[in-house]
N, C-alpha and C positions, 0 to 999 in steps of 0.2 A: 480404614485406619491409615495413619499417614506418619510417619517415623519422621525427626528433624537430627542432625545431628552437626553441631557448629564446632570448628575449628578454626585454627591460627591467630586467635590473641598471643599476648604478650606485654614484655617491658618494651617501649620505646619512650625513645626522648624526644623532647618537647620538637617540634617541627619536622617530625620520620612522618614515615609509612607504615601502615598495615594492611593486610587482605586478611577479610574473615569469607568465610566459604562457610556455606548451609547446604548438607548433603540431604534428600528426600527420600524415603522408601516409602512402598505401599500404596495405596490408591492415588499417586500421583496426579494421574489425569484429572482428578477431581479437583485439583487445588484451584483456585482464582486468582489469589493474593499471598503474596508473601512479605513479609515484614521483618525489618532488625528493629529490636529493641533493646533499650538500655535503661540499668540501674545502680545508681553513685547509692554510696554509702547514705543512709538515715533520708535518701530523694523520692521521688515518686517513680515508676517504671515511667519512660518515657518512649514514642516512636520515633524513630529517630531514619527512616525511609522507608518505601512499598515500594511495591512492582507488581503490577498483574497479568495475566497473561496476556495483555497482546502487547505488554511492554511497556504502560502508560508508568510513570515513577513519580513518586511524592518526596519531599526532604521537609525535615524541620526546619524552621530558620536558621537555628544554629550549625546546621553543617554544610547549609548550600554552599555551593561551592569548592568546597573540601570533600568530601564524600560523594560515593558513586555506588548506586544499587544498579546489579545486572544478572544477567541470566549466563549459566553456560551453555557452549554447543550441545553438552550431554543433555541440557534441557532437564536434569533432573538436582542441579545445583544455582544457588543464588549468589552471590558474594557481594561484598559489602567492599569498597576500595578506600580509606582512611588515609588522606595526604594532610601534611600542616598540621598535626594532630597537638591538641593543646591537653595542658594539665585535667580541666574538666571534662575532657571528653572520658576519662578515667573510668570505668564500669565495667559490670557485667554484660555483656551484650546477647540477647537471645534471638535465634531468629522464631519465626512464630508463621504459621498457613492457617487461611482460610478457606474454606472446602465449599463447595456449591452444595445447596441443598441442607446445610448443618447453621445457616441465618448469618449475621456478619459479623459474629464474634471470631478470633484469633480462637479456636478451640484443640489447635497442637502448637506444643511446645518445643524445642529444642530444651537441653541442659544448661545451657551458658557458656561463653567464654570468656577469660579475665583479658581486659586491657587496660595496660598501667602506662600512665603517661606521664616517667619521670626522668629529671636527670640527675 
């Protein structure tokens, strides 16, 4: 089993920063992939970056550039780096692991964090 638990959303205004961080417990070693996710009011969840373990990273269109998925030294945290950040980027953001051995579904979740992108 694999615990996710996401921090440091908030309010910021149109063109700030944010760092979200996804802490992991539990069968760690087993994870492959990790993902942020996000969901806007009445939208669909969408992925919005990965990372797998040997460090390979994916972004949606809409954040290349603006966003950075990485690993920490502790190795048992992800974080999400949010520059330029625009009105729509607004959401709930989840991070989400995929587990070797459990097929390629995203099957832990984190809780969410709120990121509000107003002025």
């Amino acid at each position: 089993q694999v615990q996710l638990v996401e921090s440091g959303g908030g309010l910021v205004q149109p063109g700030g920063s944010l760092r979200l961080s996804c802490a992991a417990s539990g069968t760690i070693f087993s994870i492959n992939t990790v993902g942020w996710y996000r969901q806007a009011p009445g939208k669909q969840r969408e992925l919005v970056a990965r990372i797998t373990s040997g460090g390979s990273t994916n972004y949606a269109d809409s954040v290349k550039g603006r966003f950075t998925i990485s690993k920490g030294n502790a190795k048992n945290t992800v974080y999400l780096q949010m520059n330029s950040l625009k009105p729509e980027d607004t959401a709930v953001y989840y991070c989400a692991a995929r587990v070797t051995g459990e097929g390629t579904q995203y099957n832990y979740w984190g809780q969410g964090t709120q990121v509000t992108v107003s002025s």
